[in-house]
N, C-alpha and C positions, 0 to 999 in steps of 0.2 A: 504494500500500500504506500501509494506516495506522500511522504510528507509535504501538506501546503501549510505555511503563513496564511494563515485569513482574519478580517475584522470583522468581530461576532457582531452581527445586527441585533437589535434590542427585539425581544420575545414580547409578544403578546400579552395583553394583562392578565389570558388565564394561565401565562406561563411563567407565573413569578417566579419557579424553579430555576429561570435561566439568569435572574439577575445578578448583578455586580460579577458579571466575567470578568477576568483579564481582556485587556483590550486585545493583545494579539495571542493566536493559539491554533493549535494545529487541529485539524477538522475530528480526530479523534481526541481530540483529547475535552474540547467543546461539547462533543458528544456522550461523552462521559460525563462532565461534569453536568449537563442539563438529565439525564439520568438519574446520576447517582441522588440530585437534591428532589427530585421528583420522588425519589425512592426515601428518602429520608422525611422529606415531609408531607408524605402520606398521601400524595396527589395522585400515584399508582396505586391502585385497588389491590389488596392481597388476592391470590387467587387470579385474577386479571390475565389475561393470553398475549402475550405480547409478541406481537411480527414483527419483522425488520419495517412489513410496507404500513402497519398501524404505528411502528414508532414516526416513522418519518411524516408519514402526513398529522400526526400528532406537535410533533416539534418541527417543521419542516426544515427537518434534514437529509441528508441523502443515506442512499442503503448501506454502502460500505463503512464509515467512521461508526455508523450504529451498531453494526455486527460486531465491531471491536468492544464499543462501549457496554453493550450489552456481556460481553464476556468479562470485561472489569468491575462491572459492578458486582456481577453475582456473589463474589463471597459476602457484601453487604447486606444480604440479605439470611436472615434466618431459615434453615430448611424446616427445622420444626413446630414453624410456623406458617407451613407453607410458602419456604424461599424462593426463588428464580431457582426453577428447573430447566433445564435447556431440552424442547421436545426434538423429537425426530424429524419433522420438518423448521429444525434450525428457529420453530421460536422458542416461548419461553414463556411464564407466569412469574407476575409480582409478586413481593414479598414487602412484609413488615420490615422497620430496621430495626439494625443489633449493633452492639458493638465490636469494633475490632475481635477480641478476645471472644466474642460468642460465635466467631464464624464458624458456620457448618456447611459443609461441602456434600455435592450429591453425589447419589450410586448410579453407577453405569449399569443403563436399563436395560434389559434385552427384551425382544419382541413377545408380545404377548399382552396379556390385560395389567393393570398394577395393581401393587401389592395391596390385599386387603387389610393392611392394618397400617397404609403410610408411610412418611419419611418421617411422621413425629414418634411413633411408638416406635419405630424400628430407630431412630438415634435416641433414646429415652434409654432404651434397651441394653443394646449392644454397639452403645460408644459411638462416634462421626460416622459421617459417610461420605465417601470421595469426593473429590471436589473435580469441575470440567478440565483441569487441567492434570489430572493425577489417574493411576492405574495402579494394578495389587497384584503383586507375582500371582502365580493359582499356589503356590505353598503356604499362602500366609492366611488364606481365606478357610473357614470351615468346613466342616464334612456339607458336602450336596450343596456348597452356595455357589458353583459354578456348574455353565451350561453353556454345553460346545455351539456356538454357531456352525449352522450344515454348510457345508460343499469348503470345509476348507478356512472359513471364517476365524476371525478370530474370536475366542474364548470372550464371556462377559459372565459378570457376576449377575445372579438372578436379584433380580428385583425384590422377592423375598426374603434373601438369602439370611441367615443370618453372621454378622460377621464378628470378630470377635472386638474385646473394648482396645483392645493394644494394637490398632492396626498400622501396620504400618505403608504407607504409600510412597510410591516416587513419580514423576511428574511423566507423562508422556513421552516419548523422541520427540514428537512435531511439534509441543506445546511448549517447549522449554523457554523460546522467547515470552510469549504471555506469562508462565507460570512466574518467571521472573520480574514481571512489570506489576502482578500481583502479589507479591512476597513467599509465592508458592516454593520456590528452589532458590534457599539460603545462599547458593555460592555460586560462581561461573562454572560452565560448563568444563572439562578438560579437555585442554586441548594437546590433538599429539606430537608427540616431539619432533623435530625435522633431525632428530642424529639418529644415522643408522645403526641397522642391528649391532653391526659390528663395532662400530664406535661404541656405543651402549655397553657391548660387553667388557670393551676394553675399558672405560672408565668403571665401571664395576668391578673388576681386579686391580684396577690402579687405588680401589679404596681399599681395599682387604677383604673384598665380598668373594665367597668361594663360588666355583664352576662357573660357567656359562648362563643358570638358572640363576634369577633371586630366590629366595626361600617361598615354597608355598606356590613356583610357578613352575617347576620344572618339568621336562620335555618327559612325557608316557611314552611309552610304547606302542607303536600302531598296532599291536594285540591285544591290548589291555583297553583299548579308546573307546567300548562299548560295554553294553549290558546296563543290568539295574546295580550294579556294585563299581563302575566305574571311577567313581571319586574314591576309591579306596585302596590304600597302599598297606603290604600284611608284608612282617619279614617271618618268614617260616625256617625255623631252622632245623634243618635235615633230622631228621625221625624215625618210627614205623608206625604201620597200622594207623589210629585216629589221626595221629598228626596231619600225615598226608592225605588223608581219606578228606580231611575238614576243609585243608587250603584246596583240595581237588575242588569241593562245592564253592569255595567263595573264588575263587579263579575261573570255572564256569559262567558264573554270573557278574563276570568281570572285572574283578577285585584284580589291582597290579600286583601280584604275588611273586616276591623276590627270596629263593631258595637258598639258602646258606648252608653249602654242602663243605664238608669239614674233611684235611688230605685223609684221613683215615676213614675212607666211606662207608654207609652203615649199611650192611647185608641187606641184599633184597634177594628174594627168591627169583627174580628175572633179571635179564640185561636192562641197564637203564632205557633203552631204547624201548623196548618195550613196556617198561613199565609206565601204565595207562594214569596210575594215581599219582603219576605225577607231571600230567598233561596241563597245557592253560599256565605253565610260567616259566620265569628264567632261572637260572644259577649262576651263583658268584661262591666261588671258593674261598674260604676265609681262615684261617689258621688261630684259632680262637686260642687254643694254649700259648701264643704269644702276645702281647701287650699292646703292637701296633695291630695286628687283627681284632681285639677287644677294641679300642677305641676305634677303628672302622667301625665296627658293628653299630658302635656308640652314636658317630656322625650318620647314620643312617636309621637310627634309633628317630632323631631330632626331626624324621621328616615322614615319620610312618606313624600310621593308626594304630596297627594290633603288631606286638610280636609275639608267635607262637615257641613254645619250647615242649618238648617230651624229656627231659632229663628228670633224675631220682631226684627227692625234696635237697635243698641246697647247692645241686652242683653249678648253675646258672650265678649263686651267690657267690661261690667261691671263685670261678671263672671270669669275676668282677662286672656281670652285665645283671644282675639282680633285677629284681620290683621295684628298690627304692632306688637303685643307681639308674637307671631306666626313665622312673619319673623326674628324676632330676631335669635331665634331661630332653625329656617332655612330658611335659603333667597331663597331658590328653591322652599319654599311650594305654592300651590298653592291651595288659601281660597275660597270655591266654600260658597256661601251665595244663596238660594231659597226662596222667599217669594211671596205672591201674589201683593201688592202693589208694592215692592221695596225698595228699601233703601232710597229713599228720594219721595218727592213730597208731597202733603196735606194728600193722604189716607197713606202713609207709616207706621204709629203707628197703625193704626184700623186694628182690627181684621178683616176677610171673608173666603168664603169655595168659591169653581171652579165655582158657581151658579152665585158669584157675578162679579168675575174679566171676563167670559165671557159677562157678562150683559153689566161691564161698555165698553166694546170694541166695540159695537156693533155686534157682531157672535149670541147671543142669539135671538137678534130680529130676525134675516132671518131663523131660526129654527123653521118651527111648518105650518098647514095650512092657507088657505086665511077664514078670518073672524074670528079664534080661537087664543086662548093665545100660546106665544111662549112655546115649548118644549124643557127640558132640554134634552141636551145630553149625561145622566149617567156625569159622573166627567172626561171622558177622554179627551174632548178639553183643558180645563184648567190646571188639575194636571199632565195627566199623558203624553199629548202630551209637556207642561211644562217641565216634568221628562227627557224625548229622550230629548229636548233641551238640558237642563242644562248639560246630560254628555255628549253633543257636544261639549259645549263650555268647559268644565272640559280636554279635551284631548284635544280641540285645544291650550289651556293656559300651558300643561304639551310640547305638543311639542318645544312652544316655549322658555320654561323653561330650557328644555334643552339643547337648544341651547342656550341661554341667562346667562344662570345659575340664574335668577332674576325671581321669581314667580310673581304672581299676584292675584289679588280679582276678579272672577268671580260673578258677579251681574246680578243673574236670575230672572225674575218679571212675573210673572203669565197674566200681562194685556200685555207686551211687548212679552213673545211668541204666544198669542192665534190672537194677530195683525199681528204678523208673517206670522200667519196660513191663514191667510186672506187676503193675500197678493192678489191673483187672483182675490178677488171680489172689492179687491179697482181699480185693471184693469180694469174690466169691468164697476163700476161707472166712473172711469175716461175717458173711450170709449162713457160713454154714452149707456149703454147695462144692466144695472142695477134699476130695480124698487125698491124705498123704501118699497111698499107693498109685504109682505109673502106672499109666495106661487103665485106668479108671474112671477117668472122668468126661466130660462132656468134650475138650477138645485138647484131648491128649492123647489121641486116637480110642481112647478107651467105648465112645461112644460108638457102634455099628452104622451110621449114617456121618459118621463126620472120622473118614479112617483111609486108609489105602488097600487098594485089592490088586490081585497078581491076573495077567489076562492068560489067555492056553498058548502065547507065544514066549510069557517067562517078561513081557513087562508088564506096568501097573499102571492104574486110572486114583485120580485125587477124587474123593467122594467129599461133599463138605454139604448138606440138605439139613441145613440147620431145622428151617421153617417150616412150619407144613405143609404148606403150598409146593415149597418144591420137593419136600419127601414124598409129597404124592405124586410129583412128577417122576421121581423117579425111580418109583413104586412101578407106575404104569410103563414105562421104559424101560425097566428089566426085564418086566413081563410076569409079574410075581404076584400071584392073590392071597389070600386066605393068612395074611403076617398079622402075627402080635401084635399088642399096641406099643406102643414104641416107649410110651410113657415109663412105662417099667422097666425097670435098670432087670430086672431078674427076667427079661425076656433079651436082653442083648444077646447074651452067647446064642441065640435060637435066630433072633435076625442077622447077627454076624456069619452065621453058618449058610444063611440061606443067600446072603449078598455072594460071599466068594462061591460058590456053586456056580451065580448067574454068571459071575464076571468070566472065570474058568472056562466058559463055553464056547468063549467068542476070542479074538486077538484083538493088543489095542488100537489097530484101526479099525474095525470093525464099530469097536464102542465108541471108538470118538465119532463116526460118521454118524450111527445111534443120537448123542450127545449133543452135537452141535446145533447151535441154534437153540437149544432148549435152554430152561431153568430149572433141571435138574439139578445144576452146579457142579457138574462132574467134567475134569478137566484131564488130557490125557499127561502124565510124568514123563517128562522129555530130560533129556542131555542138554548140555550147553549150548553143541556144534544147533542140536533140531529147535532149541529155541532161537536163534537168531535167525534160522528158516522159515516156521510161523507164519502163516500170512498176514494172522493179527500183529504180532510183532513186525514186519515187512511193512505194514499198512500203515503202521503208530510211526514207523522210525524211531522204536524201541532203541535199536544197534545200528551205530553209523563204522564206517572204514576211513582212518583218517590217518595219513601216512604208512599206507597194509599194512593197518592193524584195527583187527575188529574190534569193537569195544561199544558197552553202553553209551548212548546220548546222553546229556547231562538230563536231568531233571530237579525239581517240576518245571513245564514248559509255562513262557508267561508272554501274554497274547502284544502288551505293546513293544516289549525288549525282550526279542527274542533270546535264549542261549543257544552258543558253540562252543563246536569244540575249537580253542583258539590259535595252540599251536599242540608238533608233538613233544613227549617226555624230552627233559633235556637230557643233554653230558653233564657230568658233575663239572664246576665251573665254565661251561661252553658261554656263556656272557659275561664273563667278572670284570671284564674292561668296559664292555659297552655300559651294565648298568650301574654302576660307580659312576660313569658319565653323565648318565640320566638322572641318579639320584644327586648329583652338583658337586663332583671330584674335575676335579681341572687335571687335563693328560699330565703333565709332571709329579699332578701328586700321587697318581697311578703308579707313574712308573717307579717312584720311592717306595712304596709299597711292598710292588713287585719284587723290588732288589733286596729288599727287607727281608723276602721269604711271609709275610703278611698276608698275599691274595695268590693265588695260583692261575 
């Protein structure tokens, strides 16, 4: 809009609003000022519709200094008294005056009827409401108070929305000139620097600022630059079982997870190359039994979320990278510790593998048939249902961290989650519904509708017909009449005898073709190689091949961030240079490191 010089002509006598102007003044600002006294003394009707083309032929002025003026005055007006709302066809309704200090700003409408209870009860409520020159992250707003504009639009807060009293706003892009000429945005805009990157970087080592990065901005990893966990940096240091199994899932979901693999590497049952659970990050070699590797560990400490450790109670302490030495160094971190014992009680120092912390829980014993020894269940009750624990608890400790600003020691114990897991069957001893004898009970195979049967080829079908709808389904799909009631425990061995008869008859494809499609709930017992065959599985993208090598997809899948697999299992230290880089080590102080015998 072009600034003109003009001399205001004297108003009308029903427009005493415009008296005693300044003699010279620019067409908006004229315009404003016969407004804003309009609006102050009461010559605007609250309530009142105001158009650019009724203010002009009202004041005769023109349509553009008004559309300004009209946007200056608004915060002069009270919303919860019916302020200057700005409608969608760009006018607006009068308002009472307020003073400075009582401005209230309005909420960004979206289409549709308005809110039945106002702009007065709803800022009565729940604190201001936007003002025409300001907008609200969608983070800052409450549950359901936003709604997507279709085809791509952008986001607005519902009209009824309710928002909370601490809101906090920032002014538009396009608005920032106005916002500023209304006192809406405290300071100038910033402006960007004309020195180049490289100059930038240099004068930031010329002050003593380390790497390439300043703190808090440094260069990810174009593997790690997505997901729902992407703002998250985890240093995991080399492990077995839950350790890796946890950074597996938070590295999935895109968590930067940087591995700290130690010269003495720690046994895996595969080549690193294959080894799947350690897929989604890098490695950097670190020599922690020496002092300049401890303090690496330290400076990379200073710029990460969660560090993870699997070491016995104290040796993390003695090793000088501890809990409290850790917070020092950043009081946000948050120290994820996984052990099977835990960090304190009699077994805490002794060694054990998942065989024995399920054992001492009791979950092993209810494992296995009536009269035979309990059966392990491979390592996944203990270590790796363990693993899903720990980076549970690892992102509930980072949520509250950052709201806190104050991290915490996350204490994960191998016997304390498989007790977890066990929670239902402490229900049901506590009901009274619970035999200490195996293979006795309702879903310890002990029950004859919820068991495994052997086919006449020497394999077996899962039966699990809890409910009676599908026991009757698969009553009628055996082919079997005249049975017990099931209700009765003193009829199982009589249903038991008559289920493996049926199954005995037939081979298991036979019964799965039977099966399918039904709600029977009878599912056929495959191998590894046949379940990733599956068509269901085939059809889900259960198992993906990511550098030939098959392996489960991450899960759970999440509809707007999707997960992948990111990259594959590294080398022990195969990045130790690059991410040192990344994490803001400047190349000489790599290579002092390196000569040091510190990073490998």
């Amino acid at each position: 809009m072009a600034r003109q010089a003009v001399r205001s002509t004297p108003a009308p006598a029903e427009h005493a609003a415009t008296e005693d102007l300044p003699a010279y003044r620019t067409k908006a600002e004229v315009a404003t000022d016969v407004v804003r006294r309009a609006i102050l003394s009461g010559d605007l009707t609250p309530g009142e519709l105001l158009t650019v083309v009724s203010l002009a032929e009202r004041f005769d002025l023109t349509h553009m200094p008004l559309r300004e003026a009209r946007a200056r005055c608004a915060p002069l007006a009270r919303a919860d008294e019916g302020g200057v709302l700005r409608a969608r066809d760009r006018g607006g309704r009068s308002g009472r005056a307020g003073h400075e200090e009582a401005r209230r700003c309005r909420l960004r409408r979206a289409r549709g009827p308005p809110a039945p209870d106002g702009p007065r009860a709803r800022c009565a409520t729940h604190g201001r409401l936007l003002g025409p020159h300001e907008t609200v992250p969608r983070a800052h707003l409450c549950r359901g108070a936003v709604t997507a504009a279709p085809r791509g639009g952008r986001s607005r807060a519902r009209a009824d929305a309710p928002l909370p009293s601490r809101l906090r706003a920032r002014p538009r892009p396009r608005c920032r000139g106005a916002a500023r000429a209304l006192g809406d945005l405290s300071r100038a805009p910033r402006r960007r620097s004309r020195q180049g990157r490289a100059s930038r970087t240099c004068a930031r080592r010329d002050r003593g600022e380390r790497g390439p990065y300043p703190a808090g901005h440094e260069r990810r990893s174009s593997l790690m630059a997505s997901g729902p966990l992407a703002t998250l940096r985890v240093l995991e240091i080399a492990s077995r079982g839950p350790g890796p199994f946890a950074a597996m899932l938070l590295a999935d979901m895109g968590a930067d997870v940087l591995r700290i693999d130690r010269p003495d590497p720690v046994n895996s049952e595969s080549p690193p190359e294959f080894d799947v659970l350690n897929r989604g990050r890098r490695s950097a070699m670190i020599d922690l039994k020496k002092s300049a590797g401890v303090a690496t560990l330290l400076r990379l400490v200073e710029r990460a979320d969660v560090l993870m450790e699997g070491f016995r109670p104290g040796v993390a302490e003695r090793l000088g990278f501890g809990p409290d030495v850790c917070a020092g160094r950043n009081p946000r971190l948050v120290f994820g510790r996984v052990t099977g014992w835990g960090q304190d009680g009699p077994y805490a120092a002794m060694a054990g593998h998942d065989i024995d912390y399920i054992a001492l829980t009791g979950v092993l014993s209810a494992i296995g048939g009536t009269g035979s020894a309990p059966v392990p269940p491979l390592n996944l009750v203990g270590d790796y249902a363990g693993g899903a624990i720990f980076a549970f608890g690892l992102l509930c400790a980072v949520l509250e961290a950052r709201d806190s600003g104050r991290g915490q020691i996350v204490d994960t114990a191998m016997v304390d989650t498989t007790s977890l897991l066990a929670a239902h069957v402490h229900a049901l001893i506590a009901a009274g519904h619970w035999r200490s004898e195996r293979g006795t009970n309702l879903l310890d195979g002990g029950a004859p509708f919820y068991s495994v049967y052997e086919t006449v080829d020497g394999r077996f079908m899962a039966v699990g017909a809890l409910e009676e709808k599908f026991y009757d389904e698969l009553v009628r799909r055996l082919g079997l009449r005249d049975l017990p009631p099931r209700g009765d425990r003193a009829n199982w061995p009589a249903l038991r005898q008559r289920f493996a008869t049926a199954f005995g008859a037939r081979t298991q494809r036979e019964w799965t073709a039977i099966f399918d499609g039904s709600d029977a709930c009878v599912a056929p017992i495959l191998s590894f190689d046949e379940a990733a065959a599956h068509p269901h599985n085939v059809a889900r993208g259960t198992f993906t091949e990511f550098a030939s090598v098959r392996q489960p997809a991450p899960a759970p899948r999440l509809s707007r961030t999707p997960t992948r697999v990111r990259s594959a299992p590294p080398l022990p230290g195969q990045h130790t240079s690059e991410v040192l880089a990344d994490w803001g080590y400047a190349p000489g102080e790599i290579d002092d490191l390196r000569r040091a015998g510190a990073i490998r």
